[in-house]
C-alpha positions in Angstrom: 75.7 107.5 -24.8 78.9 107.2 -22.9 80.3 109.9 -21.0 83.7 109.5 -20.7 84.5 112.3 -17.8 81.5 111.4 -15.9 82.8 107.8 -16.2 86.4 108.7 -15.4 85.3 110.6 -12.4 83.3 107.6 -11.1 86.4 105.4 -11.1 86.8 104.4 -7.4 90.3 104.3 -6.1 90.6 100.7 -5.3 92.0 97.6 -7.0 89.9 95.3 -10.0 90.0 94.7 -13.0 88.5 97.1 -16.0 87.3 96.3 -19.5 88.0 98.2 -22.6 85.6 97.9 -25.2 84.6 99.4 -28.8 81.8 100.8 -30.6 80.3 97.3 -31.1 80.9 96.2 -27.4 83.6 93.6 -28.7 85.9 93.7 -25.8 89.6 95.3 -26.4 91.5 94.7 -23.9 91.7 93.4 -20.4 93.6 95.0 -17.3 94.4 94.8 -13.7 95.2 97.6 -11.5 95.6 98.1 -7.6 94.2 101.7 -8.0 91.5 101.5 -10.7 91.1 105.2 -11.0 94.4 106.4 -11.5 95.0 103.2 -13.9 92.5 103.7 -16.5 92.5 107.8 -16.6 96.0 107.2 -17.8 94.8 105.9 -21.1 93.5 109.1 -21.9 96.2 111.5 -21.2 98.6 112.0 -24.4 102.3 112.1 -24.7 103.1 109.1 -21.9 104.9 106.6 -23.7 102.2 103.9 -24.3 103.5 102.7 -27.6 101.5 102.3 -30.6 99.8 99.5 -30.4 98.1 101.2 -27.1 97.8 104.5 -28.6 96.0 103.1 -31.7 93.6 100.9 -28.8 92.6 104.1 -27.3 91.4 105.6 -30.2 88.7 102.7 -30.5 87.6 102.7 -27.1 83.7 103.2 -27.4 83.3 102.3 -23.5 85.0 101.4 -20.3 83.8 98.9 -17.6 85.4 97.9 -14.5 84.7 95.1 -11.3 85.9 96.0 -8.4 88.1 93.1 -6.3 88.8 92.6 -2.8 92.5 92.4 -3.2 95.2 92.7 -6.2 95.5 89.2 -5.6 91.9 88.6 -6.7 92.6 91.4 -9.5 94.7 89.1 -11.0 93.1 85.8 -11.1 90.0 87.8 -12.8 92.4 89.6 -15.5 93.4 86.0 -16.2 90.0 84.2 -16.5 88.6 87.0 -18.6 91.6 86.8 -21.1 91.3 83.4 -21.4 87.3 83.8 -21.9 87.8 86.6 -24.9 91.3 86.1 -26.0 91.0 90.7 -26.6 93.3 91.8 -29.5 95.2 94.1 -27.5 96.5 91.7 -24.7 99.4 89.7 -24.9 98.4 86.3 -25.8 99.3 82.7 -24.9 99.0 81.0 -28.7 99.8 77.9 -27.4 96.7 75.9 -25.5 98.6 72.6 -24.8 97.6 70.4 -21.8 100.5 68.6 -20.8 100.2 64.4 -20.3 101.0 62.6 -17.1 102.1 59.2 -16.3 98.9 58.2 -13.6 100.1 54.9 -11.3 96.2 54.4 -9.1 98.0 53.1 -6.2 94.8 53.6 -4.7 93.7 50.5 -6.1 94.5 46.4 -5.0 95.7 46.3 -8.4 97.4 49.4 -9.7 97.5 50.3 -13.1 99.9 52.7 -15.1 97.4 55.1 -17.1 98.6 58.0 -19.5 96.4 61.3 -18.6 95.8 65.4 -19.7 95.3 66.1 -15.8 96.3 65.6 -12.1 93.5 65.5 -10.0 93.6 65.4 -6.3 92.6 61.5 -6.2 94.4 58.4 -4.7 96.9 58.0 -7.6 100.5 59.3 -8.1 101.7 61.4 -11.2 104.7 61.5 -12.9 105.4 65.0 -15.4 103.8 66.6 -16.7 106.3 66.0 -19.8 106.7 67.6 -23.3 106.0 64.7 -25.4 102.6 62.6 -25.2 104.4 59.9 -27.6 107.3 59.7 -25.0 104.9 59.3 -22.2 103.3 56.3 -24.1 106.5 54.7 -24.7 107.6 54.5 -21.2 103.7 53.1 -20.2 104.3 50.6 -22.6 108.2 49.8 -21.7 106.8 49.1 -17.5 103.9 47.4 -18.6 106.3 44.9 -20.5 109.2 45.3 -17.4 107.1 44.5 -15.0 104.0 42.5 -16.4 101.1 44.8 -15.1 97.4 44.7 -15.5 96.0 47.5 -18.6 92.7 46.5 -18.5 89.9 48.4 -16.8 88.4 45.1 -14.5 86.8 46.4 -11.4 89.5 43.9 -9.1 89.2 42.2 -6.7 85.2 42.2 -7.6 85.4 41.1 -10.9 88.1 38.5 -10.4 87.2 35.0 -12.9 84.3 36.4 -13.8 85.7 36.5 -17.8 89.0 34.5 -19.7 92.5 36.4 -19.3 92.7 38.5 -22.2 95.7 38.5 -24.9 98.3 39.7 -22.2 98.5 37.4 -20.3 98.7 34.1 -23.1 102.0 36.9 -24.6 103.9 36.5 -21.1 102.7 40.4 -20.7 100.5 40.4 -17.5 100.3 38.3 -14.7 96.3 38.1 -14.8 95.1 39.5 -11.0 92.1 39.2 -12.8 92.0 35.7 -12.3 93.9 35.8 -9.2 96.9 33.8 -10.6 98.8 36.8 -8.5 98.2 37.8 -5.0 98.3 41.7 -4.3 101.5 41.5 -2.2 103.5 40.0 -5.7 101.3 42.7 -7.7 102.3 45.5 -5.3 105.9 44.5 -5.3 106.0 44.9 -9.0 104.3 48.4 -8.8 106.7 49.5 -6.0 109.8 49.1 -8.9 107.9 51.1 -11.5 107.7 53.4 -9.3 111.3 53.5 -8.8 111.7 53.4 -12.6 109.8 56.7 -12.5 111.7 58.2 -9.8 115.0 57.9 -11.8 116.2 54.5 -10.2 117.5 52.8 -13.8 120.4 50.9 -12.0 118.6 48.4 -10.4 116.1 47.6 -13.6 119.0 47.1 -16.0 120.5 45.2 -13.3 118.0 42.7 -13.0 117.7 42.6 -16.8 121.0 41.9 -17.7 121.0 38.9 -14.8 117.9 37.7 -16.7 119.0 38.0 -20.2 122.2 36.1 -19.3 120.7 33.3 -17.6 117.9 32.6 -20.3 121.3 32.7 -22.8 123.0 30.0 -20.6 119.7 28.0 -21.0 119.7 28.5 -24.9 116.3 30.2 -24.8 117.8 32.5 -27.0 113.9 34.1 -28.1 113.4 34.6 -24.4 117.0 36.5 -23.8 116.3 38.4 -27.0 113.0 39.9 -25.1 115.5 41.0 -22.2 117.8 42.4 -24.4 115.6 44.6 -26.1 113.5 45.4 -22.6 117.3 46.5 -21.5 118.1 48.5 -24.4 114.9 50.5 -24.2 115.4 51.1 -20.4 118.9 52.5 -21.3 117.6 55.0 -24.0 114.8 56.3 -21.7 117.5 56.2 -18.7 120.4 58.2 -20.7 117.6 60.8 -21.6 117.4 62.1 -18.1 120.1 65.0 -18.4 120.9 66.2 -14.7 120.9 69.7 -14.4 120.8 70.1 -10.4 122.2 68.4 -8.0 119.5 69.6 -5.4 116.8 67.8 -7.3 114.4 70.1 -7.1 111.4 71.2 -9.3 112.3 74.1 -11.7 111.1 75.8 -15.2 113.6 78.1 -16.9 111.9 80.2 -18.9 113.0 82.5 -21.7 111.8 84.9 -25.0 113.1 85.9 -28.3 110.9 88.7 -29.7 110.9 90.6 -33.8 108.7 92.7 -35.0 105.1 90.8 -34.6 106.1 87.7 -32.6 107.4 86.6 -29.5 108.5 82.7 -28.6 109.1 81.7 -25.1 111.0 79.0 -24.8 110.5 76.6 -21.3 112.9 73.6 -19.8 111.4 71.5 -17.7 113.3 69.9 -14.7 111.9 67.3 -12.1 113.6 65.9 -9.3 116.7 67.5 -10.4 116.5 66.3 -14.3 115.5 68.3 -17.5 112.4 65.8 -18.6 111.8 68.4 -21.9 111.6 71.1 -23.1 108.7 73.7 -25.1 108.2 76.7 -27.1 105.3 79.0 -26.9 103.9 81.7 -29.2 102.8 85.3 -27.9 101.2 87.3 -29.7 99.9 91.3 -30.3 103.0 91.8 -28.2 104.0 95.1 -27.4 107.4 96.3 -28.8 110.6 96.8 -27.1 109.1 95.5 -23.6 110.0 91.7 -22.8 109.8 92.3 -19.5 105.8 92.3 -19.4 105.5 89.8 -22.2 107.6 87.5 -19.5 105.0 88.3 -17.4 101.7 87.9 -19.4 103.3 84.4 -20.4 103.7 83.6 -16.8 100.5 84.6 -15.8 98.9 82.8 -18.4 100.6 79.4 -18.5 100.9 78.7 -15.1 97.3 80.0 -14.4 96.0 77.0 -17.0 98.2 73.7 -15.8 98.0 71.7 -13.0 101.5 71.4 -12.1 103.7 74.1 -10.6 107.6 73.6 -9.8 109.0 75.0 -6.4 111.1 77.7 -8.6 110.5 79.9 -11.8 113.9 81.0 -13.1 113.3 84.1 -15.4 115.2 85.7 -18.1 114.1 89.0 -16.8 112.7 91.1 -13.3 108.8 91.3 -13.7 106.9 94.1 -12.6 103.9 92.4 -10.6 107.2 89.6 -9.3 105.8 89.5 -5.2 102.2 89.4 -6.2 102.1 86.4 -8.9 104.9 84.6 -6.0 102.7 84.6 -3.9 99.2 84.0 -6.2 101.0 81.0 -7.6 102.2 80.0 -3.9 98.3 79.7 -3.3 97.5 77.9 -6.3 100.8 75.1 -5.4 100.2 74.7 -1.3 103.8 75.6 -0.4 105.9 78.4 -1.3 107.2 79.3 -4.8 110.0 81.4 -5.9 110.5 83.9 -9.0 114.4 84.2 -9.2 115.8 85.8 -12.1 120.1 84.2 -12.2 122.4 87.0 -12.7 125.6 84.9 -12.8 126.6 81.0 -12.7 125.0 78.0 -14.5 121.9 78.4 -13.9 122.4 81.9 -15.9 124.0 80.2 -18.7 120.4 77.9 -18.7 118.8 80.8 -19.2 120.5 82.3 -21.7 120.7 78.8 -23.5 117.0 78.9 -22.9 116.8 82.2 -24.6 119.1 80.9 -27.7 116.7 78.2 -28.2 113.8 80.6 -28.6 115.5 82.6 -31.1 116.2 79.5 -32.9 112.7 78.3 -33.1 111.5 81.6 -34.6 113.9 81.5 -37.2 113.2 78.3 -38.0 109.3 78.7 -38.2 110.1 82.3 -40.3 111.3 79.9 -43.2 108.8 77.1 -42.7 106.3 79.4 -42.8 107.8 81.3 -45.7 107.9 78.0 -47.5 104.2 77.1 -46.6 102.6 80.4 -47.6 104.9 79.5 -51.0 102.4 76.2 -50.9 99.6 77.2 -49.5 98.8 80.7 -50.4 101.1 81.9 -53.3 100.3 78.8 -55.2 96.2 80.2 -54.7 97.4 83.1 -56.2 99.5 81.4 -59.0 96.4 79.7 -59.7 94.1 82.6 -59.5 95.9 84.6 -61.6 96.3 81.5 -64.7 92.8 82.1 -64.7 92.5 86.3 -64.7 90.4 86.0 -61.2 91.2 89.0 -58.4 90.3 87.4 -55.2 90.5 83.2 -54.7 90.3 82.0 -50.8 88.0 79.3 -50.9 87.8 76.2 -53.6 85.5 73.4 -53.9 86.3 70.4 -55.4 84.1 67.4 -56.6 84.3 64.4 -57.5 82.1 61.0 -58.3 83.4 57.4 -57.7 80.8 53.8 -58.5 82.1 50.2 -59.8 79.5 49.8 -63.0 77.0 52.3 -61.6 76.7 50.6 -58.0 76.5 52.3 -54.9 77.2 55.8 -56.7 78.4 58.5 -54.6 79.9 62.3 -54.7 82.8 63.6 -52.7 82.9 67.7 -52.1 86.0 69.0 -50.5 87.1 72.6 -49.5 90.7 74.4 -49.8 91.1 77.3 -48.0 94.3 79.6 -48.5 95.6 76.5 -50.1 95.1 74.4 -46.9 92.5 71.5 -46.7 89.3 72.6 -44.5 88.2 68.7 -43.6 85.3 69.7 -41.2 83.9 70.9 -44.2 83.9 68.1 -46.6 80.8 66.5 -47.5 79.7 63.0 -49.2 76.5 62.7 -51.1 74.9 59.2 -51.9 73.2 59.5 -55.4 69.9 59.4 -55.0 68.2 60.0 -58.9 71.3 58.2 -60.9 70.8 54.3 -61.1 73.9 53.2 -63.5 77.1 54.6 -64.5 76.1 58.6 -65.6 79.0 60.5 -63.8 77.0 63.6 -65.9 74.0 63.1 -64.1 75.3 61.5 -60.4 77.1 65.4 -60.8 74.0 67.1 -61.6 72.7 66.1 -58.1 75.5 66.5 -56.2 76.3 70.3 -57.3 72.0 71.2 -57.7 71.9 69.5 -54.0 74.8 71.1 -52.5 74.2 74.7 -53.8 70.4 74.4 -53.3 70.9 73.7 -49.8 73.1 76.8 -49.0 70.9 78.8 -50.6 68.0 77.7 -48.1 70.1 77.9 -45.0 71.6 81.5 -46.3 67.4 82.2 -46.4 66.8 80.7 -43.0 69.6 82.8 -41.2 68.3 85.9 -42.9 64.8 85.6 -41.8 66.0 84.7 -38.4 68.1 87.7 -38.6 70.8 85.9 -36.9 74.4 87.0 -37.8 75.8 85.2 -40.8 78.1 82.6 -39.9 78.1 80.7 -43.0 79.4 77.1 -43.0 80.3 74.4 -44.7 76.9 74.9 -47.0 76.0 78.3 -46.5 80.0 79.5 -47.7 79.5 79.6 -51.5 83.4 79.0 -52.9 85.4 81.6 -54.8 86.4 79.1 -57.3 84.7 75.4 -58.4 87.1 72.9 -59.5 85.8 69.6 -61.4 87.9 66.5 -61.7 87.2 66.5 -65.6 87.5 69.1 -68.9 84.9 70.9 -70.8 82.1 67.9 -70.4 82.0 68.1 -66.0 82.3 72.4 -66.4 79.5 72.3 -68.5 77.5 70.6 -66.3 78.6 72.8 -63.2 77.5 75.8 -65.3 74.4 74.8 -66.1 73.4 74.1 -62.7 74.8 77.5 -61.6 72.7 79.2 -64.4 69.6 77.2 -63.5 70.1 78.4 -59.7 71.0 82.0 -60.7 75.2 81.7 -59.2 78.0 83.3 -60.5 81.2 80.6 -59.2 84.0 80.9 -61.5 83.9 76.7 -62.8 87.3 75.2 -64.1 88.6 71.6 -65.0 91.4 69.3 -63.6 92.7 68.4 -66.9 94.2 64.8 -67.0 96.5 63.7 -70.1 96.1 59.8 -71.4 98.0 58.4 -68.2 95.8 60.6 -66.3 98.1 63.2 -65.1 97.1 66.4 -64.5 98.3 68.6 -67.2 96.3 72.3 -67.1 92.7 73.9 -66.6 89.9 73.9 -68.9 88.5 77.5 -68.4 85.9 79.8 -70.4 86.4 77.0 -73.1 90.1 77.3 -73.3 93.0 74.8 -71.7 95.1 76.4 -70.2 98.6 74.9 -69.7 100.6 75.2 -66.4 103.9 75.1 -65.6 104.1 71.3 -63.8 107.7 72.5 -61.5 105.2 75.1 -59.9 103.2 75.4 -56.5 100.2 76.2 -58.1 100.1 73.0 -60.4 101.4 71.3 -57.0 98.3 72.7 -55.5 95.9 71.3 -58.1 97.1 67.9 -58.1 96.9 67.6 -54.4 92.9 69.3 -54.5 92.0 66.6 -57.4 93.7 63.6 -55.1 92.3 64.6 -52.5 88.7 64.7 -53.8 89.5 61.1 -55.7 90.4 60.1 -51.7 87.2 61.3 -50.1 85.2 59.7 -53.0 86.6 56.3 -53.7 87.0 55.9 -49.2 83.0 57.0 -48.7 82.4 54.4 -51.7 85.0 51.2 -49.9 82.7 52.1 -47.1 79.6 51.6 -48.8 80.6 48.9 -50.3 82.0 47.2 -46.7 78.3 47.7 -45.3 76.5 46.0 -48.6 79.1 42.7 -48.3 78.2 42.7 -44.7 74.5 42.5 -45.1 73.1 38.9 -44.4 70.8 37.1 -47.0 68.2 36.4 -44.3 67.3 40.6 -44.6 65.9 39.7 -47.7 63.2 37.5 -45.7 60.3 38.8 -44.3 59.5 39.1 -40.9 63.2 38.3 -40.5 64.4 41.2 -38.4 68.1 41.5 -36.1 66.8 39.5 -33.4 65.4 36.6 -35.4 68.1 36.5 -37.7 70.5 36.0 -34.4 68.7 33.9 -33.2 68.8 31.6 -36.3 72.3 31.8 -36.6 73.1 30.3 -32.9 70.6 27.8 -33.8 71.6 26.8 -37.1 75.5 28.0 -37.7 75.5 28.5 -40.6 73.0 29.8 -44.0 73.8 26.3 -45.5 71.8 24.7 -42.4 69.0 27.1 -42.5 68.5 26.4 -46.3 68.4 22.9 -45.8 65.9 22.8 -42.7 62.4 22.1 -42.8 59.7 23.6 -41.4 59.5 21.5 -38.8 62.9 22.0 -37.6 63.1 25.8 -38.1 60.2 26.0 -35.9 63.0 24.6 -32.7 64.3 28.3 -32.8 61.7 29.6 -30.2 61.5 33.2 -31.5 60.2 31.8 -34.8 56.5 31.4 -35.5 55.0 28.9 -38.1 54.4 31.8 -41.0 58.0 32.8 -40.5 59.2 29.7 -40.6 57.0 29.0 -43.6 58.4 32.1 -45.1 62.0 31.5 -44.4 61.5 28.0 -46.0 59.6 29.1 -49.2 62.4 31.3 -49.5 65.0 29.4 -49.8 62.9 27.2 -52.2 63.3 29.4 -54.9 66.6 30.1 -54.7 69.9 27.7 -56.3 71.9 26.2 -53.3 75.3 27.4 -54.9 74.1 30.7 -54.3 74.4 30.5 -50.8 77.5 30.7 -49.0 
């Protein structure tokens, strides 16, 4: 039993970090504090202004615990891990869990390469970013890769130098193949040394050069080759005029701002490197506490900066934050040099971040009605469809479906809907196992008695392991069954859920003679449905979607079987033989027509097998043989 006066009275008056937690130890909330016990009795005095969300907290709080840290400092960096770790439903938290792509150049190596990567790591190599856009970042790999003809393979060089053929690159005119040292590294670095440039904002010079080259294949009449130029020129002048400059200084800055309603808040970031705004990004918050942007500003800060690599020499903020000196100088430590918190009371850079702050309101707007919209698809349309059919509670649906060509290769599809959203990890394909020709009855039969017997025995086997119920993708029975079919593939699906002992609600994708969906067959009745609403909307994207799984397991069934060599069907012919016959021979046509004599020249072949392979192919019709 907890004792919360003897525990209150224990709280030592020095800085940590303390855990709230309720009556089933599932942790609360997480807090720092320079004096832990004057911090934490203040949750339990009344009438102090904590607002709701805090007040109802407190009333949950089964138990306190607390660590004790050499320094505020240290306080902090825990509060941060242990948020991250639990994500507790009273903290402010970071929705957003993006990592942030690079542009890599491994100058470290005799041969650099240009590589796109998720994190900077203290190696050899420089980085360019981080940037907003991974599809961006690709582009301009690809763009100096093309500029300036540079290696993308991963060849160990100079080791592995003529050790393999020049791959497709370098035949396009696209890389000057170091790896078969048709370029010495002083010509390779040179080219390196002007992507670089390129990446430090030096355009001039590349469209330069481009133009000079464009013209002078024109005045040759190599008009493909100045074509190439053209468009290399045009691409450099997109990428160049989409460097904004927003400082003359060139420094590294974020400007960061919020917009908050009722439940929500976004913050809204602009990135700007060496003087230039490279992107932008919005971030959700959420359980944020109302009224009080100041210390959502802060959880965000604490939170972002604590998870990416990169940190800018200055944090403009849209408003003063309470812990300002300590997280200046936590995040000095976590940079090397110093970094500055400033919050722009008058100038441009205020006007960035109040144009920061505009943006943010925007983007919550925006996502209010596209999220308004999607429940409309996603969830109203459930409940358009559950109440068609007179049922109280529909989350989860289960779709099936059965796809052969003339009974071969038959297989089932099962996919899952939840709150009128496909749930893929849960799909499942089932390859008939009882069902020989085309019985779409029967090749159901097995699919629903085999999917619903196994939940059942994994719902048995968590229960007698006692282990907390977790159901899956098996063991989470659906609210509602929906067969691609009427009144014949419902019957079957209730008969299998009678002989198992299930209740599932069981209804029918309806198709009309140009197989359109036109209502549910349900309790023996069709039931029509309005075809302008989301729900019908709904049903014809669950039975497409099951014909998609089915017919693409099938395709790759049927890819396998057309790959399969005749010489399987011989025994003793295994994957090593078989290779071995085909370097030797070429081709099936030869190995028909050899004797034994000759089959025996493949060294991995003994006389039986060559007997075998030749009795074989005895008994079969040459024009069979391809």
């Amino acid at each position: 039993m907890f004792h919360f006066e003897e525990e209150l009275k224990k709280l030592p008056k020095e800085p940590g970090v303390y855990i709230m937690r309720d009556d089933k130890d599932v942790i609360l909330y997480v807090g720092k504090a320079v004096n832990l016990h004057n911090r934490v009795r203040s949750y339990f005095r009344e009438n102090i202004g904590r607002g709701p969300a805090i007040d109802k907290m407190v009333t949950l709080i089964a138990r306190f615990e607390y660590i004790v840290t050499d320094s505020e400092l240290e306080a902090l960096v825990l509060e941060n891990n242990l948020i991250k770790e639990y994500s507790p439903k009273y903290n402010t938290l970071l929705k957003d869990d993006k990592t942030y792509p690079y542009i890599k150049v491994t100058v470290g190596e005799e041969f650099p390469r240009i590589l796109f990567s998720r994190t900077m790591k203290k190696d050899k190599s420089r980085y360019f970013g981080p940037y907003s856009s991974a599809a961006a970042v690709k582009d301009t790999i690809e763009l100096l890769n093309k500029l300036y003809c540079l290696r993308t393979c991963n060849r160990s060089l100079p080791r592995d130098i003529g050790l393999e053929r020049p791959c497709l690159n370098y035949h396009i005119k696209q890389c000057m193949a170091p790896c078969q040292g048709y370029v010495d590294k002083e010509q390779y670095r040179e080219q390196v040394n002007r992507a670089l440039d390129f990446l430090n904002g030096n355009y001039q010079s590349v469209l330069k050069d481009l133009e000079g080259k464009m013209k002078a294949a024109a005045q040759e009449l190599d008009f493909e080759t100045a074509a190439g130029y053209r468009d290399l020129y045009n691409s450099v002048k997109q990428v160049s005029q989409k460097q904004k400059i927003t400082d003359s200084v060139g420094e590294d800055k974020d400007i960061i701002a919020l917009y908050q309603d009722e439940t929500e808040a976004v913050v809204q970031v602009f990135f700007v490197r060496d003087g230039k705004l490279i992107g932008r990004e919005h971030y959700y918050m959420t359980h944020v506490s109302e009224g009080n942007k100041p210390a959502i500003l802060q959880d965000f800060v604490k939170q972002f900066y604590a998870g990416t690599p990169f940190i800018p020499r200055e944090l403009m903020l849209q408003y003063e934050i309470e812990d300002g000196e300590l997280i200046e100088k936590w995040l000095s430590q976590r940079k090397g040099s110093r970094v500055y918190l400033r919050v722009p009371k008058i100038g441009s850079k205020e006007k960035l971040v109040e144009l920061a702050a505009q943006n943010a309101k925007h983007i919550l707007e925006q996502d209010r009605e596209r999220l308004k919209r999607e429940e409309g698809r996603t969830i109203g349309a459930v409940k358009e469809i559950a109440a068609l059919l007179g049922l109280e509670h529909v989350e989860r649906m289960e779709a099936f479906d059965i796809s052969n060509i003339n009974g071969f290769e038959n297989v089932g599809s099962m996919i899952v809907f939840e709150k009128g959203k496909p749930k893929p990890s849960d799909y499942r394909k089932f390859r008939i196992r009882t069902v020989s020709g085309p019985d779409d009855y029967a090749c159901m039969r097995e699919v629903l008695t085999r999917r619903f017997t196994h939940g059942m025995e994994e719902r048995i086997e968590l229960e007698e392991k006692e282990m907390e119920k977790e159901y899956g993708s098996f063991t989470k029975f659906p609210d509602l069954i929906m067969m691609d079919g009427g009144r014949g593939q419902v019957n079957i699906a209730l008969s299998v859920l009678d002989e198992l002992h299930m209740d599932i609600p069981v209804c029918g994708m309806v198709k009309d003679d140009n197989h359109h969906t036109r209502g549910l067959y349900f309790n023996n009745v069709e039931l029509p449905i309005d075809t302008r609403s989301e729900g019908f909307k709904l049903i014809t994207r669950i039975q497409d979607e099951a014909h998609r799984f089915a017919i693409e397991y099938h395709r790759s069934l049927r890819s396998k079987a057309q790959v399969k060599s005749v010489l399987d069907d011989i025994p003793g012919i295994g994957p090593a033989r078989r290779k071995a016959l085909m370097r030797h021979f070429k081709s099936i046509e030869d190995i028909r027509k050899a004797t034994v004599e000759e089959l025996l020249e493949v060294p991995e072949l003994t006389r039986n097998v060559a007997e075998e392979i030749h009795g074989f192919f005895e008994k079969k019709e040459s024009s069979n043989f391809t």
